[in-house]
Chimera marker file (.cmm) of the C-alpha trace (Angstrom):
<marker_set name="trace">
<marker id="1" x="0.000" y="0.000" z="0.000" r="1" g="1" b="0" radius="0.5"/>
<marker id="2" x="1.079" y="3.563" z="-0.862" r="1" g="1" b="0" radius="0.5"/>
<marker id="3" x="1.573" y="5.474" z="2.686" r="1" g="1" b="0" radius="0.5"/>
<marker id="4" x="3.450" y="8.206" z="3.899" r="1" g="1" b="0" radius="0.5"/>
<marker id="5" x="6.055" y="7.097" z="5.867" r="1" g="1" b="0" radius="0.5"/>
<marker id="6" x="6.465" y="8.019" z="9.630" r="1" g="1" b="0" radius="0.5"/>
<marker id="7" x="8.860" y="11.066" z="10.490" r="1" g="1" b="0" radius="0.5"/>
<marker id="8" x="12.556" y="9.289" z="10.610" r="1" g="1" b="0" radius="0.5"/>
<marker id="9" x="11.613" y="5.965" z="9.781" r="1" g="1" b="0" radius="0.5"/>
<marker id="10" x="14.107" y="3.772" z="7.599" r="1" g="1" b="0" radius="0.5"/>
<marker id="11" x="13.799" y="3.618" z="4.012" r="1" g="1" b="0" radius="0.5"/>
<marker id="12" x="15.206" y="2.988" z="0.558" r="1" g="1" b="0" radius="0.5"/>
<marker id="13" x="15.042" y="5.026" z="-2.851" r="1" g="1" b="0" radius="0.5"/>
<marker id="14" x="14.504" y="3.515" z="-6.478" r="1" g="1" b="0" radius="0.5"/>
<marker id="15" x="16.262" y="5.682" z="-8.897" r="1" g="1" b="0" radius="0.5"/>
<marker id="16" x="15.523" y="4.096" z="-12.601" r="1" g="1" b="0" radius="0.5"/>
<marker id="17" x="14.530" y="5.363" z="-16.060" r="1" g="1" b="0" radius="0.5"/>
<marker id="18" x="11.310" y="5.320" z="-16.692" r="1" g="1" b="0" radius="0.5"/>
<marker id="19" x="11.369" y="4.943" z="-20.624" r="1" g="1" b="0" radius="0.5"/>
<marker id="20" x="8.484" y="5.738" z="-23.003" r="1" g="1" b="0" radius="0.5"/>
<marker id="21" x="6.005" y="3.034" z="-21.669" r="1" g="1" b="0" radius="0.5"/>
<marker id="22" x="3.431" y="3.408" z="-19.440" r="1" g="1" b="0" radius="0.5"/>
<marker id="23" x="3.910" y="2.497" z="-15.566" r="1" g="1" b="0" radius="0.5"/>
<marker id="24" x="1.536" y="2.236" z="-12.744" r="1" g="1" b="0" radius="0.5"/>
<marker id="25" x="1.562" y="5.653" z="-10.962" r="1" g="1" b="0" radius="0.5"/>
<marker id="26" x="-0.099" y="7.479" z="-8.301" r="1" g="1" b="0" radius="0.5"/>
<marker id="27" x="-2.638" y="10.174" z="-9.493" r="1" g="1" b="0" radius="0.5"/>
<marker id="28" x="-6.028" y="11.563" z="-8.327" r="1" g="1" b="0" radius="0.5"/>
<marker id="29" x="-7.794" y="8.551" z="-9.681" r="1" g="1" b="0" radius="0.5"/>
<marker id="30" x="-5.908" y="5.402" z="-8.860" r="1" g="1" b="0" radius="0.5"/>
<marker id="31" x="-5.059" y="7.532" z="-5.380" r="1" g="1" b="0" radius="0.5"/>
<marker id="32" x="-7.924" y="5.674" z="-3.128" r="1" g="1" b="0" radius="0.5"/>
<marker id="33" x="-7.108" y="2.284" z="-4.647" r="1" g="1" b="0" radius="0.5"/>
<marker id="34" x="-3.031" y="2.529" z="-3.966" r="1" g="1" b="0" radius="0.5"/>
<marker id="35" x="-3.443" y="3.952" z="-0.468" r="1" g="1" b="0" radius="0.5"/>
<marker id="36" x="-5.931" y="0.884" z="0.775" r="1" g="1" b="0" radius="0.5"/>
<marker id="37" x="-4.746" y="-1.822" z="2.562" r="1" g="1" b="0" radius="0.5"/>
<marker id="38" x="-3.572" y="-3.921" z="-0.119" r="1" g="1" b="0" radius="0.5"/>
<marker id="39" x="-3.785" y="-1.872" z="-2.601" r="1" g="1" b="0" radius="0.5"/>
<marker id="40" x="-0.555" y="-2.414" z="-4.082" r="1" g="1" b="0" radius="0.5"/>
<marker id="41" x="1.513" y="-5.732" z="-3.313" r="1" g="1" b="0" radius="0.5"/>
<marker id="42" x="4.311" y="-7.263" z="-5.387" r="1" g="1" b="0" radius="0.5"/>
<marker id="43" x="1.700" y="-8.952" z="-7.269" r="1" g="1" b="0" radius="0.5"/>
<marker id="44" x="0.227" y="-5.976" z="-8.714" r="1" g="1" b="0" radius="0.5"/>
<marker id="45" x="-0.047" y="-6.944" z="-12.692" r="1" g="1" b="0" radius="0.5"/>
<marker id="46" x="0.121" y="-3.027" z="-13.290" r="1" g="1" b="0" radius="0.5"/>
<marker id="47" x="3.639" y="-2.304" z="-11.433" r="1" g="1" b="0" radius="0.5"/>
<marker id="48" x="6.722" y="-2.375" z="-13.282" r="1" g="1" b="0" radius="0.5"/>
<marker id="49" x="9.242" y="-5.157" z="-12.919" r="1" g="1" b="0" radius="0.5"/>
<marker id="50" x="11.594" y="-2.698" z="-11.920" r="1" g="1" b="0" radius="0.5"/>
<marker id="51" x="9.478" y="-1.915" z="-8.963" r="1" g="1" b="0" radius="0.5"/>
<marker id="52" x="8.273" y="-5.324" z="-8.189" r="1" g="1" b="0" radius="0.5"/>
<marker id="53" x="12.164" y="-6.534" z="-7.704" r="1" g="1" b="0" radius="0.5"/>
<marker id="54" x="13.062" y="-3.062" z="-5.059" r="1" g="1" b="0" radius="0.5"/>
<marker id="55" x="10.625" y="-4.303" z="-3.627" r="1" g="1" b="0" radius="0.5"/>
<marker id="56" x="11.557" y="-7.997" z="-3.197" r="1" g="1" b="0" radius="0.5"/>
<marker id="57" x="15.138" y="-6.723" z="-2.431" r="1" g="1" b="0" radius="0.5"/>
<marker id="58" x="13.894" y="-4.167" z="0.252" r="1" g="1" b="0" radius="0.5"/>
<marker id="59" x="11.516" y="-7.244" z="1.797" r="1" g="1" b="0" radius="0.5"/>
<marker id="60" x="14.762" y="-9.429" z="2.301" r="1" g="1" b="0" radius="0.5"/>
<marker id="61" x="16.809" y="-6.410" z="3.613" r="1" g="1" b="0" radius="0.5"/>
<marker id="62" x="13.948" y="-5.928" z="6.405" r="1" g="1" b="0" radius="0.5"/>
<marker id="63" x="13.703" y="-2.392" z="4.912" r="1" g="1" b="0" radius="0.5"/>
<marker id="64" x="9.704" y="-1.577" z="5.567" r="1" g="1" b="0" radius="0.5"/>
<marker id="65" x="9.613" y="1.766" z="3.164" r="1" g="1" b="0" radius="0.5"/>
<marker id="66" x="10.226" y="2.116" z="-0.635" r="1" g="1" b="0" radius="0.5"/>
<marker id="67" x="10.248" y="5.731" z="-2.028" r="1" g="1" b="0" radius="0.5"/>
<marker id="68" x="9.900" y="5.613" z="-5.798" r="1" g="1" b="0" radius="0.5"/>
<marker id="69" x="9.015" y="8.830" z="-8.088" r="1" g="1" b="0" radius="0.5"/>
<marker id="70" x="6.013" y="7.011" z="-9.946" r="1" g="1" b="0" radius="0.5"/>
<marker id="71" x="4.443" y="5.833" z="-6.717" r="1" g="1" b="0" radius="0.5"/>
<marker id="72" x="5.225" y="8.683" z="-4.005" r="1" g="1" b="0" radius="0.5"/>
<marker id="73" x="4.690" y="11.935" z="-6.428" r="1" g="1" b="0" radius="0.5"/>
<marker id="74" x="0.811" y="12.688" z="-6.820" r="1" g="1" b="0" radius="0.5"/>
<marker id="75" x="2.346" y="12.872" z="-11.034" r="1" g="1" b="0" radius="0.5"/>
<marker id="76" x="-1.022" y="15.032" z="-12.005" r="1" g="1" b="0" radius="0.5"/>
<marker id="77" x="-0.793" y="17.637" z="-9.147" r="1" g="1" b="0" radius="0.5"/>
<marker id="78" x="1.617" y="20.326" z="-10.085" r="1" g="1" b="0" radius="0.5"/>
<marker id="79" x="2.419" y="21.808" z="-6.872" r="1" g="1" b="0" radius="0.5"/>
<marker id="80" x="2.699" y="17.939" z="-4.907" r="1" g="1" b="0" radius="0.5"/>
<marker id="81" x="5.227" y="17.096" z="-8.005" r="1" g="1" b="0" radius="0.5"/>
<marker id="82" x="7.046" y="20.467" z="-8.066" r="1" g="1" b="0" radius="0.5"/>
<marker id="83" x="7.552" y="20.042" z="-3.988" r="1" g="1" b="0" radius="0.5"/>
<marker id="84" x="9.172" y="16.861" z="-4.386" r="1" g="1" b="0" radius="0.5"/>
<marker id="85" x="11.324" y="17.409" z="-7.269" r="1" g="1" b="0" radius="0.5"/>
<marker id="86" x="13.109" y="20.294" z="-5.933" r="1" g="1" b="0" radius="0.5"/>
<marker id="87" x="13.722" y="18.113" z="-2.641" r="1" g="1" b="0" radius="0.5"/>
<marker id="88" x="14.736" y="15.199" z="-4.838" r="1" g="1" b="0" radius="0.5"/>
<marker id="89" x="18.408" y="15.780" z="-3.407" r="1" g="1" b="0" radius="0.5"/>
<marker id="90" x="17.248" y="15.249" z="0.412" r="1" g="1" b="0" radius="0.5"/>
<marker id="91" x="15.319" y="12.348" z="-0.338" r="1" g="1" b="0" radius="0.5"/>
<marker id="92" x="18.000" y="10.565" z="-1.779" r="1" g="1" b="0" radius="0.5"/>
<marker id="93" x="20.415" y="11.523" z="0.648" r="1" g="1" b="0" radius="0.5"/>
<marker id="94" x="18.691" y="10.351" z="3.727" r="1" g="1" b="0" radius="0.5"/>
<marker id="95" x="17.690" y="6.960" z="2.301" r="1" g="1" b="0" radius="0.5"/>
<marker id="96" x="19.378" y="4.041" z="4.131" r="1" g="1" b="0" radius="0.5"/>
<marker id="97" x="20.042" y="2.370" z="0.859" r="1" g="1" b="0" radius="0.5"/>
<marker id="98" x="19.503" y="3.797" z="-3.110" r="1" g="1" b="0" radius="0.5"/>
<marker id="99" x="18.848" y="0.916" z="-5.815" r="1" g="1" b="0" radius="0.5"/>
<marker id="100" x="20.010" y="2.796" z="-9.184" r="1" g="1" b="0" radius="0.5"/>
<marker id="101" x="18.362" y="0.317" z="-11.800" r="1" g="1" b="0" radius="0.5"/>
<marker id="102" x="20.953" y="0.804" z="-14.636" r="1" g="1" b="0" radius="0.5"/>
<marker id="103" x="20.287" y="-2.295" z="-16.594" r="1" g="1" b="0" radius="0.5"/>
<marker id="104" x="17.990" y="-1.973" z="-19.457" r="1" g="1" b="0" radius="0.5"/>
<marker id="105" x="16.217" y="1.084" z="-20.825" r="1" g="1" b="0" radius="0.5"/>
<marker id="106" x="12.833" y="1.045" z="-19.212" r="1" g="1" b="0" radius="0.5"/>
<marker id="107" x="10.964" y="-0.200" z="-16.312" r="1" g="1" b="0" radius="0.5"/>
<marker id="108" x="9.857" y="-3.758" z="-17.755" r="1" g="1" b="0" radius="0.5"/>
<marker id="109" x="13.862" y="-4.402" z="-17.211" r="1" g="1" b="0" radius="0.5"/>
<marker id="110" x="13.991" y="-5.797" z="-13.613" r="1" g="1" b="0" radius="0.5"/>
<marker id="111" x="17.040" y="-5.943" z="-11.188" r="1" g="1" b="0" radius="0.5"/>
<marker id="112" x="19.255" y="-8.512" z="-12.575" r="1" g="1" b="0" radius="0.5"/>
<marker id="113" x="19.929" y="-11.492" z="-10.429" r="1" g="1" b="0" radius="0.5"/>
<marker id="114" x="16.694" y="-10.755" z="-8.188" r="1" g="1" b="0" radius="0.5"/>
<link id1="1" id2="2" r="1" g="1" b="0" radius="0.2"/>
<link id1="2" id2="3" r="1" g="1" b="0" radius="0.2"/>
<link id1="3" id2="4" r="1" g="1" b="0" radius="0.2"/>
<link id1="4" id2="5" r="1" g="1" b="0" radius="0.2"/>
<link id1="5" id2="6" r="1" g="1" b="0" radius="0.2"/>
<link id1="6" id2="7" r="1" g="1" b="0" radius="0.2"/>
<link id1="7" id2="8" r="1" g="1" b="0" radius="0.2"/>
<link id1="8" id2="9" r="1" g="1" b="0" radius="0.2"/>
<link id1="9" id2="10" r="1" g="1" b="0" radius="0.2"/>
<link id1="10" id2="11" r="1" g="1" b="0" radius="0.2"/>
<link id1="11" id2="12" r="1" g="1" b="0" radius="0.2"/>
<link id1="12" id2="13" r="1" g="1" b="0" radius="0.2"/>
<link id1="13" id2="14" r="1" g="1" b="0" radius="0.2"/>
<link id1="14" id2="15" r="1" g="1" b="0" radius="0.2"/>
<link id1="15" id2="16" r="1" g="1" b="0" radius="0.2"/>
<link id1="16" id2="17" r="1" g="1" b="0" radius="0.2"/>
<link id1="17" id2="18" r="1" g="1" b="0" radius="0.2"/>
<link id1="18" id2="19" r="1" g="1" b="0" radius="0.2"/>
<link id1="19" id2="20" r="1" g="1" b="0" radius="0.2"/>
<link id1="20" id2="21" r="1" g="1" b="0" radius="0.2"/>
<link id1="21" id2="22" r="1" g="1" b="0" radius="0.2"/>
<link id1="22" id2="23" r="1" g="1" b="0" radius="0.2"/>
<link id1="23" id2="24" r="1" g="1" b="0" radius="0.2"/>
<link id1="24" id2="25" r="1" g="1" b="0" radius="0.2"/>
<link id1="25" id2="26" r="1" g="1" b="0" radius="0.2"/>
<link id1="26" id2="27" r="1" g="1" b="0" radius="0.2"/>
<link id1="27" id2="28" r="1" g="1" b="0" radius="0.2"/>
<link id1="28" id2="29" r="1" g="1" b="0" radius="0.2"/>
<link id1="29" id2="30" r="1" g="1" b="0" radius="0.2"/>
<link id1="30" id2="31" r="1" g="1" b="0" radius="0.2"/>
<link id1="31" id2="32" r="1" g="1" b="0" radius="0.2"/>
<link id1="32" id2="33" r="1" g="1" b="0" radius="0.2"/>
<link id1="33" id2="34" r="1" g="1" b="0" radius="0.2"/>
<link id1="34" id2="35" r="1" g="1" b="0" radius="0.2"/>
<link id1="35" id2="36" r="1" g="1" b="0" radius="0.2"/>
<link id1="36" id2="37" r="1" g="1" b="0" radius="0.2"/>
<link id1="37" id2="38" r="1" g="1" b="0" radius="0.2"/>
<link id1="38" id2="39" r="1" g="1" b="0" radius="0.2"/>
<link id1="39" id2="40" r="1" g="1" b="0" radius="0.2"/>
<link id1="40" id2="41" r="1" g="1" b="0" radius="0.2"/>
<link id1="41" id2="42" r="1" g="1" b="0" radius="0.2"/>
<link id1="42" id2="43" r="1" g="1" b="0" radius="0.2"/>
<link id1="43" id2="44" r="1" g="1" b="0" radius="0.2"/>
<link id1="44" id2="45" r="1" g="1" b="0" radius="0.2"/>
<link id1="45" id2="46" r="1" g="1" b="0" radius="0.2"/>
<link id1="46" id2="47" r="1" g="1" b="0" radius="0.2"/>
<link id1="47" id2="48" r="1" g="1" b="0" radius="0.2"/>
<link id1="48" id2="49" r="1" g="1" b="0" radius="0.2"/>
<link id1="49" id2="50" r="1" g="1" b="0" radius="0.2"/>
<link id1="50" id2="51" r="1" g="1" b="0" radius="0.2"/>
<link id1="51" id2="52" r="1" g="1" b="0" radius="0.2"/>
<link id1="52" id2="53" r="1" g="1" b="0" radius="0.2"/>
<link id1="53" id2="54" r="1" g="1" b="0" radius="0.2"/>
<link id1="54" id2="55" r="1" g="1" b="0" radius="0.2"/>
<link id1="55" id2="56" r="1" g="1" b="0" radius="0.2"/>
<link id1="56" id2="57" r="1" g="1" b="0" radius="0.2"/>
<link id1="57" id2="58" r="1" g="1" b="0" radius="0.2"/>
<link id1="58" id2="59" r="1" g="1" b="0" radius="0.2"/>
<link id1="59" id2="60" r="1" g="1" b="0" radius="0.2"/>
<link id1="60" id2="61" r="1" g="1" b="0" radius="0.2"/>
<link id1="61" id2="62" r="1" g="1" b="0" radius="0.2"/>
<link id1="62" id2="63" r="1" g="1" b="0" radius="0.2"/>
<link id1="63" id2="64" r="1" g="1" b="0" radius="0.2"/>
<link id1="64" id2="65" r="1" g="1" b="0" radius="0.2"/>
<link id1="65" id2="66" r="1" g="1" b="0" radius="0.2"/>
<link id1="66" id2="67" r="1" g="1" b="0" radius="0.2"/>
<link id1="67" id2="68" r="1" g="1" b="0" radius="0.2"/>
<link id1="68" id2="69" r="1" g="1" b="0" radius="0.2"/>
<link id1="69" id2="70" r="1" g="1" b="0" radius="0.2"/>
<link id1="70" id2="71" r="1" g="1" b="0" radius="0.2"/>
<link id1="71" id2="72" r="1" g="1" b="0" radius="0.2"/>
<link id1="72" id2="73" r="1" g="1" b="0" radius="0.2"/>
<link id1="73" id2="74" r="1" g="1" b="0" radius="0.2"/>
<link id1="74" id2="75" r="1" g="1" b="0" radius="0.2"/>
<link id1="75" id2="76" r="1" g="1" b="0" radius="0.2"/>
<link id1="76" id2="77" r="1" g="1" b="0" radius="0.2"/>
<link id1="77" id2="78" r="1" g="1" b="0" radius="0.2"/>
<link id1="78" id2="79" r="1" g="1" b="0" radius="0.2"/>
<link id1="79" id2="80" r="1" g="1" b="0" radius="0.2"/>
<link id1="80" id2="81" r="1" g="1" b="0" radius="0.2"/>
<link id1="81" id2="82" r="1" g="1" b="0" radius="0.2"/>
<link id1="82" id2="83" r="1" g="1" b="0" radius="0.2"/>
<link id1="83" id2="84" r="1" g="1" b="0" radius="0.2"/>
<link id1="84" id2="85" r="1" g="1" b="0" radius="0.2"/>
<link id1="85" id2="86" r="1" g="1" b="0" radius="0.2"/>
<link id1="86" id2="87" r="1" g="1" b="0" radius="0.2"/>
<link id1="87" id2="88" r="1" g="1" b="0" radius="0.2"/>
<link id1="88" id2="89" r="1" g="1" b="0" radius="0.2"/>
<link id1="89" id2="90" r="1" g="1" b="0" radius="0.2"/>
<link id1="90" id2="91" r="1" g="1" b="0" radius="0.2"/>
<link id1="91" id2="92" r="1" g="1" b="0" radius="0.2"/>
<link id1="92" id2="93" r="1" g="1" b="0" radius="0.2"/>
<link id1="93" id2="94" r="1" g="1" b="0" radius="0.2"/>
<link id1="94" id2="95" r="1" g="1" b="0" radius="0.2"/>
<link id1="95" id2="96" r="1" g="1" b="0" radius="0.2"/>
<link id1="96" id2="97" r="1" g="1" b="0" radius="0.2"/>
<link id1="97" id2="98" r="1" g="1" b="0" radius="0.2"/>
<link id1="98" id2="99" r="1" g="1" b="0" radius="0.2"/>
<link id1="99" id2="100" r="1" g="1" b="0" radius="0.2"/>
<link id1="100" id2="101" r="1" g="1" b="0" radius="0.2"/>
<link id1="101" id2="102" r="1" g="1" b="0" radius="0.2"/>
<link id1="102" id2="103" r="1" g="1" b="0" radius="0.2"/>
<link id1="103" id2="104" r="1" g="1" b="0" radius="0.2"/>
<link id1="104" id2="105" r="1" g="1" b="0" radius="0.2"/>
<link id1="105" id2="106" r="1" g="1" b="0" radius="0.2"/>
<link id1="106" id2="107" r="1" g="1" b="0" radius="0.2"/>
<link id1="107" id2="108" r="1" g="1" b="0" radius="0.2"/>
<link id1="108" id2="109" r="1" g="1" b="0" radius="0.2"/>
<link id1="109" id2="110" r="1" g="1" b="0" radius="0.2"/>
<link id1="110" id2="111" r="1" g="1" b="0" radius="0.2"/>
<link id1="111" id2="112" r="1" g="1" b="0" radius="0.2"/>
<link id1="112" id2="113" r="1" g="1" b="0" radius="0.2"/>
<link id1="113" id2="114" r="1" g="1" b="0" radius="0.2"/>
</marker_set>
């Protein structure tokens, strides 16, 4: 499920290209949906494999908290995307652990070896 996270809590950051093709993302309409109790899970058909694998690696790390653009940036409110792009740098920097997905050159390339 899409949450925000508690002040201080642990957490990792996805950094990955996105590519041309279309990716499950968090907007006014699929908003209630993502933010229910199992609302997204690593079965999701709609998430990226990209996604789906930081997530499996995060779940064997014991890390409880995932921040990724597509899923924690409201991407059709202006002001909620503006907000966290320009504190892109602090988000990064405070994550316990950054996954940079550099193989492939779109989100249907997973993590190799996960």
């Amino acid at each position: 499920m899409v949450r925000e996270a508690p002040a201080g809590c642990t957490y990792a950051a996805l950094s990955y290209v996105w590519g041309q093709l279309s990716q499950l993302r968090l907007t006014k309409s699929t908003y209630k949906q993502l933010t229910k109790k199992g609302g997204l899970s690593v079965e999701c058909a709609e998430l990226s494999p990209c996604v789906k694998d930081t997530m499996t690696v995060c779940e064997k790390l014991g890390i409880n908290f995932l921040w990724t653009d597509a899923l924690c940036i409201k991407q059709d409110d202006p002001n909620n995307r503006e907000t966290y792009i320009e504190n892109m740098g602090t988000i990064y920097s405070r994550a316990v652990l950054t996954i940079v997905a550099a193989a492939g050159k779109d989100t249907l390339t997973g993590l190799p070896g996960v």
